[in-house]
Backbone as a chain_set.jsonl record, in Angstrom:
{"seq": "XXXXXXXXXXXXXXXXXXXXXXXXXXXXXXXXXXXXXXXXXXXXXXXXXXXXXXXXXXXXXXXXXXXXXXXXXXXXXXXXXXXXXXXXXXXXXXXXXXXXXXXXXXXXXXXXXXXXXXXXXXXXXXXXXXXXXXXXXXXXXXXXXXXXXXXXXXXXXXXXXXXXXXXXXXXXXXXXX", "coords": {"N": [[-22.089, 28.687, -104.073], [-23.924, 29.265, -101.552], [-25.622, 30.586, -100.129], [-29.725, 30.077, -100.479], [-32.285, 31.2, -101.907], [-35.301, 32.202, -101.623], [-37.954, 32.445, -103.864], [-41.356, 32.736, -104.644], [-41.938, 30.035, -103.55], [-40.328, 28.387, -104.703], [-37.132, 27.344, -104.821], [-33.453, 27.966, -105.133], [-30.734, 27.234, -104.844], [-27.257, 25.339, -104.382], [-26.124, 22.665, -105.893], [-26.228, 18.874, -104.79], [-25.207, 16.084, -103.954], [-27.063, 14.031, -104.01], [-28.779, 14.864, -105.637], [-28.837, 13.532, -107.813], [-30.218, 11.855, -109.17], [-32.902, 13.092, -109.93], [-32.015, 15.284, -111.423], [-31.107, 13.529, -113.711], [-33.137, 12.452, -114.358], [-34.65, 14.485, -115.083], [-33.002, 15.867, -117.469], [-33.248, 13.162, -119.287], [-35.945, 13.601, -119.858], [-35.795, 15.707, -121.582], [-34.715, 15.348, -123.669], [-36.068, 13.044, -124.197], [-37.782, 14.474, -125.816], [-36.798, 15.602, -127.932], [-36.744, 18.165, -128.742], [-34.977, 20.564, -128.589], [-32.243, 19.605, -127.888], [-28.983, 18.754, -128.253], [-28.366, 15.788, -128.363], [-30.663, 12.803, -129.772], [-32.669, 10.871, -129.459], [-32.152, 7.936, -129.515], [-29.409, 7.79, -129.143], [-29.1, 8.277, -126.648], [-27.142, 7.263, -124.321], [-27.636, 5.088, -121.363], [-27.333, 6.85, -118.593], [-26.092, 6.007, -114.931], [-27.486, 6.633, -112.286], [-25.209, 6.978, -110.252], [-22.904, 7.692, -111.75], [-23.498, 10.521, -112.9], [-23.568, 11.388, -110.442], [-20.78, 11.255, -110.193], [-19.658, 13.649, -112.332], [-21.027, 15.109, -110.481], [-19.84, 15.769, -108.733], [-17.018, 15.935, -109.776], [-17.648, 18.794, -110.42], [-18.378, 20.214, -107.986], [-15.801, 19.887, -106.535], [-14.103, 21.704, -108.162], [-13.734, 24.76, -108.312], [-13.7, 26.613, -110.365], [-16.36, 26.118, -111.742], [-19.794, 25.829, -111.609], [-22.77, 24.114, -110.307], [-26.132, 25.035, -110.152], [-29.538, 24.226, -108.828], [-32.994, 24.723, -109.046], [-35.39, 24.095, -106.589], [-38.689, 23.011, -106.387], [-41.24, 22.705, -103.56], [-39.782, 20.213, -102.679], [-38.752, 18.972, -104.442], [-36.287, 18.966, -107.162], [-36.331, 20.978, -109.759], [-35.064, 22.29, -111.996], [-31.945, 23.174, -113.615], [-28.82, 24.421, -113.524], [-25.692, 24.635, -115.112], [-22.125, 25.664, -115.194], [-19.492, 25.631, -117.023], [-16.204, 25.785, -116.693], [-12.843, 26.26, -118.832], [-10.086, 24.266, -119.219], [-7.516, 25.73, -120.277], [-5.063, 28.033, -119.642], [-5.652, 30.653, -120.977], [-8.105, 30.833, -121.898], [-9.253, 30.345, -119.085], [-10.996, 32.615, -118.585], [-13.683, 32.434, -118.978], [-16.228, 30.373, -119.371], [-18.84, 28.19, -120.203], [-22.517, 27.753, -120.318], [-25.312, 25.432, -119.36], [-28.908, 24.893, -119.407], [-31.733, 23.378, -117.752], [-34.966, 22.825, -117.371], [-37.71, 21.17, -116.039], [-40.126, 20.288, -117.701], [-42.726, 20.67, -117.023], [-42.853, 23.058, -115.745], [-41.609, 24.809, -117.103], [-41.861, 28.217, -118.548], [-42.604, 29.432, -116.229], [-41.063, 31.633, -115.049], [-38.65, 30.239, -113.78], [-36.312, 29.717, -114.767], [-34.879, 31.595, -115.802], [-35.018, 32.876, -112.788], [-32.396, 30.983, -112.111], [-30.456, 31.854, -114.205], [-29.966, 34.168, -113.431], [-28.708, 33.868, -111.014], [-26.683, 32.239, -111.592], [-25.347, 34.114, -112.703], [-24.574, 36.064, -110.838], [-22.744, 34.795, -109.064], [-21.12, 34.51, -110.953], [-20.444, 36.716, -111.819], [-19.115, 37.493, -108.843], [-16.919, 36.061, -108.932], [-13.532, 35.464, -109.112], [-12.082, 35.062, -111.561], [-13.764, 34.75, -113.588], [-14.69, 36.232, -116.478], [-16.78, 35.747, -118.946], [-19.463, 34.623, -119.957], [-20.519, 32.683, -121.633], [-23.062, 30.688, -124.262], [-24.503, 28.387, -125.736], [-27.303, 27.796, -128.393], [-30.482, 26.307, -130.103], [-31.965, 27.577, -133.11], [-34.563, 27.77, -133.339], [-35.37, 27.908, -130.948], [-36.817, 30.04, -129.406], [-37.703, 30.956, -127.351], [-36.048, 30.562, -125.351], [-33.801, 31.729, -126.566], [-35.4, 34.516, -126.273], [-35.291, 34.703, -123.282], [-32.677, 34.681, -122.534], [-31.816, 37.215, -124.11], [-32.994, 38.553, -122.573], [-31.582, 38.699, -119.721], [-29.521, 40.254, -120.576], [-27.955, 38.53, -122.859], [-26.16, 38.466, -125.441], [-25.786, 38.241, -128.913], [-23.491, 36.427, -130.661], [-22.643, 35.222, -132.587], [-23.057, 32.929, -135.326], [-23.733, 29.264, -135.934], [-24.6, 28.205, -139.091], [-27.054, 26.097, -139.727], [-25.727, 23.903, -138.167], [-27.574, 21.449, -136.883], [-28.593, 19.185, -137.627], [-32.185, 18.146, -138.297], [-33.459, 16.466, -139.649], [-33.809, 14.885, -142.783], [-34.663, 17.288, -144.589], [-34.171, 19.245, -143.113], [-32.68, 22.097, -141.128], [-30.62, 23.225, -138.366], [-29.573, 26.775, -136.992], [-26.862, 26.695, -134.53], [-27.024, 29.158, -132.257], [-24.729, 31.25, -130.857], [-24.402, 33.241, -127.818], [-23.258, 35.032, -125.525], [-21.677, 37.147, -122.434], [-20.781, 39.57, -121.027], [-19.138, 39.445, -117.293]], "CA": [[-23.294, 29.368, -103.653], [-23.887, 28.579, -100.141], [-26.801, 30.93, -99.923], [-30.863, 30.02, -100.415], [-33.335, 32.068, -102.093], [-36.739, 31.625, -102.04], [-38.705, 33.083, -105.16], [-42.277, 32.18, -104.742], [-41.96, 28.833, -103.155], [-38.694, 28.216, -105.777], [-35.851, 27.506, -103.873], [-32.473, 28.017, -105.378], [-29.256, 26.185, -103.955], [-25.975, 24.967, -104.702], [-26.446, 20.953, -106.345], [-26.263, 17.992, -104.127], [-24.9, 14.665, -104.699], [-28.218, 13.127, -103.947], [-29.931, 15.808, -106.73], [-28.737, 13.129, -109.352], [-31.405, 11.235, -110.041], [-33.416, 14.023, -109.933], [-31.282, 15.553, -112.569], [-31.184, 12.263, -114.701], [-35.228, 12.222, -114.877], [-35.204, 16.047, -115.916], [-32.278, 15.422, -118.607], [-33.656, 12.165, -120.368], [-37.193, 14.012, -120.356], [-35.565, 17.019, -122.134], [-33.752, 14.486, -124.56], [-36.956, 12.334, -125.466], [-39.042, 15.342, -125.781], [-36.272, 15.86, -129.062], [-36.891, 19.712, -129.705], [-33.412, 21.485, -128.415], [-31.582, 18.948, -127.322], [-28.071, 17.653, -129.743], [-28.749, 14.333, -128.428], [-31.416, 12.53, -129.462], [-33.1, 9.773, -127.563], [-31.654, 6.554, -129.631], [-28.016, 7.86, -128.782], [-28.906, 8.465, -125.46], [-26.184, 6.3, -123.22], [-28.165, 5.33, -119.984], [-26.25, 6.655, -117.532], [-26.892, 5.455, -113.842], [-27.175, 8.163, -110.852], [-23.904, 7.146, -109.551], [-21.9, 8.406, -113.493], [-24.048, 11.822, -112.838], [-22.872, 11.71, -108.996], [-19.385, 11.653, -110.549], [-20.057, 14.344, -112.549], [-21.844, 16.454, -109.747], [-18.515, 15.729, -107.632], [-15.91, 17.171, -110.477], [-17.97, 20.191, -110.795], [-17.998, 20.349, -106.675], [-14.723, 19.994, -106.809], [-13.802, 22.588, -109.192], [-14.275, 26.312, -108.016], [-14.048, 27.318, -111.141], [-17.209, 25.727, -112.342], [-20.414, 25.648, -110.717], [-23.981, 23.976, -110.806], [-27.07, 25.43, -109.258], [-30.226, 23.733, -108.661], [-34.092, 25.222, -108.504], [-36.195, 23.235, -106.638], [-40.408, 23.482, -105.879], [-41.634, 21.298, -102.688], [-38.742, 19.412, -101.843], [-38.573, 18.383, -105.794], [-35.537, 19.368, -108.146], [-37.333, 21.497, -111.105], [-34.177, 22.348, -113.041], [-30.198, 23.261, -113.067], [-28.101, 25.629, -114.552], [-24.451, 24.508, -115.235], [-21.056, 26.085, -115.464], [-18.31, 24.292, -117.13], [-14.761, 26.203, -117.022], [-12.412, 25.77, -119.679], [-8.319, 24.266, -117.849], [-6.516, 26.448, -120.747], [-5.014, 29.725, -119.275], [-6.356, 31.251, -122.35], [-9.754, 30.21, -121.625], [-9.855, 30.104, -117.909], [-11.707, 33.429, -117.946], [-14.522, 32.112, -119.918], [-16.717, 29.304, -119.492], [-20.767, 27.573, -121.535], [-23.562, 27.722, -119.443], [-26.567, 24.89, -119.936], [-29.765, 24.637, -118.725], [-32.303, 22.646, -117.879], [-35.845, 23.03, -116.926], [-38.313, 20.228, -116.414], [-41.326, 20.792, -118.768], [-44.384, 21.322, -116.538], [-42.085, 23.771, -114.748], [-41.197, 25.835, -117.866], [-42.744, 29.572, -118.462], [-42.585, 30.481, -114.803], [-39.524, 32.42, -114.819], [-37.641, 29.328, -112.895], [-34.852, 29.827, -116.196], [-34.48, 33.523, -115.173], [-33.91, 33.018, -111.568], [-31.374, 30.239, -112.281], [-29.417, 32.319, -114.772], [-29.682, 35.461, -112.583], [-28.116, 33.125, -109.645], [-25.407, 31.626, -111.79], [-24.963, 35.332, -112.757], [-24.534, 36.562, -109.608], [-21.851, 33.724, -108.875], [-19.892, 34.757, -112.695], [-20.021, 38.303, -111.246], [-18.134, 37.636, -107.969], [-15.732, 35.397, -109.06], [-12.043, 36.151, -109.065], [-11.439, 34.788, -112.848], [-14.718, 34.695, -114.434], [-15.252, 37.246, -116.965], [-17.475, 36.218, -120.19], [-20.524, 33.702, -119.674], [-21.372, 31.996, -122.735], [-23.86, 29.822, -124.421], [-25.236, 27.724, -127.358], [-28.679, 27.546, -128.195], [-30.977, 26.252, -131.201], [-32.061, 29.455, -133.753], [-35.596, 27.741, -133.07], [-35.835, 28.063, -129.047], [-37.341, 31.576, -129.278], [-38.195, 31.027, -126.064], [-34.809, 30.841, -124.231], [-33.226, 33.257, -126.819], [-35.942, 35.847, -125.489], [-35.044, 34.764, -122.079], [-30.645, 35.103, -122.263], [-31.735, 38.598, -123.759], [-33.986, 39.656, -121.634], [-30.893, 39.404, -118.483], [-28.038, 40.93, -120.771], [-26.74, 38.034, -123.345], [-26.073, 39.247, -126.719], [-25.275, 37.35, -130.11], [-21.922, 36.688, -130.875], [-22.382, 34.476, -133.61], [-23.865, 31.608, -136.019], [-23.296, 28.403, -136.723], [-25.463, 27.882, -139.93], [-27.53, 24.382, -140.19], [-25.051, 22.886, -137.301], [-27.981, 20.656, -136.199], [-29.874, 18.836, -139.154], [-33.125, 17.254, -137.814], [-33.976, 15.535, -140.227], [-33.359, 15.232, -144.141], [-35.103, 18.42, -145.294], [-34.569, 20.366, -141.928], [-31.562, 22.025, -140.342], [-31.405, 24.703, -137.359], [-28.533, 27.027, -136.677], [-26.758, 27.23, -133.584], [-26.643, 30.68, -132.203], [-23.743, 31.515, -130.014], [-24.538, 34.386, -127.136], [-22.255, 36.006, -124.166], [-22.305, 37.944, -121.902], [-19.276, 39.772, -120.186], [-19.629, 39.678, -116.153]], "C": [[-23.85, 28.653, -102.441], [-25.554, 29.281, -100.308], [-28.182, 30.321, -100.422], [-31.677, 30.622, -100.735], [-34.601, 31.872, -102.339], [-37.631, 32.373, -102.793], [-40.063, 32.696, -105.343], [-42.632, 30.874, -105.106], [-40.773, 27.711, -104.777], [-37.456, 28.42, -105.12], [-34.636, 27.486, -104.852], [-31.263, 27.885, -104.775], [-27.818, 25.741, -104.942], [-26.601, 23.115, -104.599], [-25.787, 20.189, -104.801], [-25.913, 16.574, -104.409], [-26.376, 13.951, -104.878], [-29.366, 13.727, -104.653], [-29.731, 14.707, -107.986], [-29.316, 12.31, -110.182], [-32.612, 12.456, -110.629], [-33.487, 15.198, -111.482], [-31.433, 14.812, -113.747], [-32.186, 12.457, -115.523], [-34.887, 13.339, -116.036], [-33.898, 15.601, -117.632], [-32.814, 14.289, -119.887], [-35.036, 12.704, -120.893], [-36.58, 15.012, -121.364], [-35.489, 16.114, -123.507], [-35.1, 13.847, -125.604], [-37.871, 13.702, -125.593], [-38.473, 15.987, -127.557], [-36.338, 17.167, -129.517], [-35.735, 20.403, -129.649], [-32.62, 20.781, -127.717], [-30.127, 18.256, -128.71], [-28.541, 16.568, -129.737], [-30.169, 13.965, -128.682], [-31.625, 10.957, -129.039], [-32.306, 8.399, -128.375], [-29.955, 6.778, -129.636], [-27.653, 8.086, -127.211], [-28.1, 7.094, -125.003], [-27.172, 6.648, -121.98], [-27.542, 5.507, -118.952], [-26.906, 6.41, -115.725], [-26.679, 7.179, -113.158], [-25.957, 7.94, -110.464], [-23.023, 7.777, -110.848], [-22.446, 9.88, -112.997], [-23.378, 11.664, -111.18], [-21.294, 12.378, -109.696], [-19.001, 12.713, -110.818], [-20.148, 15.493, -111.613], [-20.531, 16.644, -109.17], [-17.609, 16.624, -108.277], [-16.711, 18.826, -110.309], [-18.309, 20.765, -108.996], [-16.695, 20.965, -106.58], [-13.729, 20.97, -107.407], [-13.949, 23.864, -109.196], [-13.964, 26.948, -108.966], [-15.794, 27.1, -111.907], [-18.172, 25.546, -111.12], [-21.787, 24.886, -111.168], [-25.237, 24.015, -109.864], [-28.629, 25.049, -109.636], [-31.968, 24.591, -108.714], [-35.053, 23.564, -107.806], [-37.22, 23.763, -105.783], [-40.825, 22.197, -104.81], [-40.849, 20.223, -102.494], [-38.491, 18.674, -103.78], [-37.779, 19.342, -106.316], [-36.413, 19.931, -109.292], [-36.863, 21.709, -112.198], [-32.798, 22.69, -112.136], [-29.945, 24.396, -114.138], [-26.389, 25.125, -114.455], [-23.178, 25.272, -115.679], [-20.308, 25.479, -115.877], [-17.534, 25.366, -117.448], [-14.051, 25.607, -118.459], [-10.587, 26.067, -119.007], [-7.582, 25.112, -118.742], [-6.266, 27.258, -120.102], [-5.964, 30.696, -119.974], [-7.559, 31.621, -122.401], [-10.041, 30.646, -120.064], [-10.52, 31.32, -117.42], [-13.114, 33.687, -118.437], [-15.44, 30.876, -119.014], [-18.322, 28.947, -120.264], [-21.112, 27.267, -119.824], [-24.341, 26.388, -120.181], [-27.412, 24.802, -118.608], [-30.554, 23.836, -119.244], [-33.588, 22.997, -117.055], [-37.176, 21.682, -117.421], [-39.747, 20.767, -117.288], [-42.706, 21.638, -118.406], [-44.079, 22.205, -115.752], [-41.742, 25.25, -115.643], [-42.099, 27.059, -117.672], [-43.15, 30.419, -116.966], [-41.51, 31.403, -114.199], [-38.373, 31.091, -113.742], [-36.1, 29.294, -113.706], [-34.092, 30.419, -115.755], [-33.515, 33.737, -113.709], [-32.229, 31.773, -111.292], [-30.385, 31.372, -112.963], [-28.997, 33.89, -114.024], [-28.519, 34.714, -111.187], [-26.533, 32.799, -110.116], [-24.498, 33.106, -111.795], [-23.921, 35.946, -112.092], [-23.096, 36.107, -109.109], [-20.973, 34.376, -109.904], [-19.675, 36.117, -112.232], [-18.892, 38.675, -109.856], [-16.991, 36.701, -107.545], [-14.504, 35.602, -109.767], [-11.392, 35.934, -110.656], [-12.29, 35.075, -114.094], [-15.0, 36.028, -114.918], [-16.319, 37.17, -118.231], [-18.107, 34.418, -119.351], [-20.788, 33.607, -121.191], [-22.103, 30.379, -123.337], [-24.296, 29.427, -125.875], [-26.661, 27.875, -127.263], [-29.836, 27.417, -129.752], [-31.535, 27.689, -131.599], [-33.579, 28.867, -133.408], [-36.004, 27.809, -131.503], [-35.962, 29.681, -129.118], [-37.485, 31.799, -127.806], [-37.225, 31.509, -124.859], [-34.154, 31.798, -124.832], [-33.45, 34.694, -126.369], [-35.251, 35.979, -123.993], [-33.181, 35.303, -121.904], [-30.815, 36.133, -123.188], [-32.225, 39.664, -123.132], [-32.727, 39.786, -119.683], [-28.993, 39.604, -119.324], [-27.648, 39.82, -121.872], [-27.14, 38.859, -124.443], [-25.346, 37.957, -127.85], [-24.187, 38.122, -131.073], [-21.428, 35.95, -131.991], [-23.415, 33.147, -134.332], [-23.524, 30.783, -136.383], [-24.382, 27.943, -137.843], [-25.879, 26.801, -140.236], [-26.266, 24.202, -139.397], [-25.653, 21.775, -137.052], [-28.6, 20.394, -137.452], [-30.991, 17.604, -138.368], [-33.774, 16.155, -138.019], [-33.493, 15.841, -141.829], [-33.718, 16.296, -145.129], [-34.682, 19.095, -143.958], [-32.827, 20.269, -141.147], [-32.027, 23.281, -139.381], [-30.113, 25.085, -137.18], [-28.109, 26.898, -135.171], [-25.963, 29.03, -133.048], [-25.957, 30.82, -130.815], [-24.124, 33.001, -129.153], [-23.692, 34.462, -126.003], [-22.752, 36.889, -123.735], [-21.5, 38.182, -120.813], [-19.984, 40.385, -117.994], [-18.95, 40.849, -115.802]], "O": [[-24.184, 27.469, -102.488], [-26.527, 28.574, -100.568], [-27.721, 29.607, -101.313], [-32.311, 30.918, -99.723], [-34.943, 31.318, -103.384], [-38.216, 33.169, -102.058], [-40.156, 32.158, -106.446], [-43.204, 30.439, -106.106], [-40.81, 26.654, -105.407], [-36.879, 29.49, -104.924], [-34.951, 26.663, -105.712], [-30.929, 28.829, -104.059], [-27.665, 25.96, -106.144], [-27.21, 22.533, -103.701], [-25.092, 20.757, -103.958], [-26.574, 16.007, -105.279], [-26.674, 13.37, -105.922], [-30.544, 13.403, -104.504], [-30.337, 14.897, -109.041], [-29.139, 12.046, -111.371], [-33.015, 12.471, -111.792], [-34.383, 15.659, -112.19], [-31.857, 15.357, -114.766], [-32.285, 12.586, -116.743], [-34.844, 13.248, -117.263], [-34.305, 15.071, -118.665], [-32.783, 14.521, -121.095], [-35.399, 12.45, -122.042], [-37.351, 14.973, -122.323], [-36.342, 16.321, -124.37], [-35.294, 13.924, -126.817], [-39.02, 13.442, -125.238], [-39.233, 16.596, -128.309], [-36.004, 17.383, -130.682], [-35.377, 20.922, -130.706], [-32.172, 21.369, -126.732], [-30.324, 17.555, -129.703], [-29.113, 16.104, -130.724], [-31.017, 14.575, -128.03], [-30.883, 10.162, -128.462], [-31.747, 7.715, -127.517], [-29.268, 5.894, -130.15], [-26.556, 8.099, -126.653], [-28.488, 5.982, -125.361], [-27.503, 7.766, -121.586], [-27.133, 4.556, -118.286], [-28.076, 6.656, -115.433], [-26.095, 8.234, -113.406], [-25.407, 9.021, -110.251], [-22.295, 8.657, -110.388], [-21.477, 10.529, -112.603], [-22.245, 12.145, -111.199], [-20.865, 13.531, -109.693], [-18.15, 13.222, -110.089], [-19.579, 16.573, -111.771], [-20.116, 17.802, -109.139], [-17.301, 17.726, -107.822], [-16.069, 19.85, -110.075], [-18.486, 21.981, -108.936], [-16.448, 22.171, -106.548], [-12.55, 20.935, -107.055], [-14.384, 24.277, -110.271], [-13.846, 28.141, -108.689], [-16.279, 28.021, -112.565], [-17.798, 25.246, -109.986], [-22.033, 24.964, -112.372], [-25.391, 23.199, -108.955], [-29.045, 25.509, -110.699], [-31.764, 25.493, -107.901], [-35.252, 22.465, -108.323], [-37.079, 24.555, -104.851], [-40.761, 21.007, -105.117], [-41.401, 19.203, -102.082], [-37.841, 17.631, -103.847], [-38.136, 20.512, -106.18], [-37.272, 19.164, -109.727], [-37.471, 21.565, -113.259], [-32.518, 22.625, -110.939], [-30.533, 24.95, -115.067], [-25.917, 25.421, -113.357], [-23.282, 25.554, -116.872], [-20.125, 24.45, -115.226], [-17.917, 26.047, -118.399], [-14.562, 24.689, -119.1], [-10.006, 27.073, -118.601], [-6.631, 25.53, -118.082], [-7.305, 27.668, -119.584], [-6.869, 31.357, -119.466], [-7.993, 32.653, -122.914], [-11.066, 31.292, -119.844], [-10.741, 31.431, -116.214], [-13.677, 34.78, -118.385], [-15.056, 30.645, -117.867], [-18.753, 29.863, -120.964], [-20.54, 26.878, -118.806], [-24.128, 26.186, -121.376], [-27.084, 24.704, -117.426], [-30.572, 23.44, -120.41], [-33.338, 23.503, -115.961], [-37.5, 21.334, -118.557], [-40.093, 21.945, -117.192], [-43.376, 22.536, -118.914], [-44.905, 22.395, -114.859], [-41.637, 26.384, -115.173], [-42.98, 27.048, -116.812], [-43.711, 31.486, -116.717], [-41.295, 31.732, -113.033], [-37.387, 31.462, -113.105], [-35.031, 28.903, -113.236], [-32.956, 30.161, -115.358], [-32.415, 34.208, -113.422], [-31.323, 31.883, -110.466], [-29.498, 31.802, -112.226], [-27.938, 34.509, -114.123], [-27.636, 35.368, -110.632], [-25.511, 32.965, -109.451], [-23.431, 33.313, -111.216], [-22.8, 36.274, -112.48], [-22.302, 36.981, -108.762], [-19.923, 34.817, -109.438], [-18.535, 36.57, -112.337], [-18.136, 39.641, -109.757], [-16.38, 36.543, -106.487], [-14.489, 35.897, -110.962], [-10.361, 36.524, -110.978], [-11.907, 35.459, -115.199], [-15.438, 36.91, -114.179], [-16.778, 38.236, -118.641], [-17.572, 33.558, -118.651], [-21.275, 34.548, -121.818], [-21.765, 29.258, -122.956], [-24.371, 30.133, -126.88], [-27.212, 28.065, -126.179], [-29.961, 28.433, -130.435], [-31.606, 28.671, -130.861], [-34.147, 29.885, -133.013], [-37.183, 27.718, -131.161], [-35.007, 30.396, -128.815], [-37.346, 32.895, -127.264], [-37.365, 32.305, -123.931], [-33.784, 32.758, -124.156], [-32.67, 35.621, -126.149], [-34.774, 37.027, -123.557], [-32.736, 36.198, -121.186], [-29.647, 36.384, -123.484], [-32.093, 40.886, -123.07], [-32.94, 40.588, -118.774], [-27.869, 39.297, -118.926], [-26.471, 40.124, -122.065], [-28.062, 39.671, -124.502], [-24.59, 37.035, -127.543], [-23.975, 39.17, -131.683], [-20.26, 35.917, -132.378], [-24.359, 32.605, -133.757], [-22.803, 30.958, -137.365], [-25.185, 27.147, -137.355], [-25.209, 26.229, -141.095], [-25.359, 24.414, -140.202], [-24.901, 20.811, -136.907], [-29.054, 21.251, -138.21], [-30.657, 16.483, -137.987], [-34.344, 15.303, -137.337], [-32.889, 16.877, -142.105], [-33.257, 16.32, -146.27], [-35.51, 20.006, -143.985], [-32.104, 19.335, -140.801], [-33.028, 23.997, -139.396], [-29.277, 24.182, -137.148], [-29.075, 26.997, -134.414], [-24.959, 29.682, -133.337], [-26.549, 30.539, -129.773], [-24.139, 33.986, -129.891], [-23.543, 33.315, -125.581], [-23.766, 37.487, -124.096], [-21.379, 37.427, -119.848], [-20.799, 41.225, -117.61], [-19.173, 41.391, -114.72]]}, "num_chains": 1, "name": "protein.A"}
């Protein structure tokens, strides 16, 4: 994604090596914030900006996979990630994740990310099914990946257990480009 869109002062871009601190912050905030995240914060591995450079580079690297950036005032706000899968089998597939920093959420910045990656899964020569995980308690993003087309494709029942009385499913959605 070479192109630039500007969405009421929301820029949308193709990642940057030098987005990876940027990235880092927003990630470990997601992490200690503990609500939809697998990891939580005392398994977090600290990884430096140069491990996430690495990272940003394979998925550079990789025209099957992509990762696209929003950012407000010269500040990173969130990402949206592609990860391919090298089987044949697979390679017309790939899991989306996102990320949105907190005081950033509820402004549609999700939306125009997943409309962007979209856009990208739509005019690419292999890519045909976009899919995603997502806790059965994030009402929030479930509304959002059906409000631009995903659909539920499945359940994993109590996958995530939060704690010793408390589990949450994960709910599997797609969404053929």
């Amino acid at each position: 994604m070479s192109d630039i869109i500007n969405t009421q002062n929301c820029i949308i871009r193709s990642v940057e090596l030098e987005d990876a601190e940027a990235l880092l912050e927003i990630s470990n905030s997601i992490i200690s914030e503990g609500d939809y995240f697998i990891i939580v914060s005392e398994e977090l591995e600290k990884k430096s900006s140069n491990q996430l450079r690495e990272k940003i580079q394979e998925v550079l690297n990789n025209e099957n996979e992509n990762l696209i950036v929003a950012e407000i005032n010269e500040v990173v706000v969130g990402s949206i990630v592609f990860r391919s899968h090298n089987l044949k089998r697979l390679s017309h597939t790939g899991t989306i994740s996102m990320s949105i920093s907190e005081n950033y959420r509820g402004m549609g910045i999700g939306k125009i990310l997943i409309k962007a990656l979209l856009d990208w899964a739509e005019n690419h020569p292999l890519i045909e099914k976009v899919s995603l995980g997502v806790f059965s308690t994030n009402h929030r993003a479930i509304s959002l990946y059906k409000s631009v087309g995903f659909i539920e494709e499945g359940r994993k029942v109590k996958e995530f257990k939060i704690n010793e009385n408390k589990y949450v499913d994960d709910i599997l959605m797609y969404k053929f480009v």
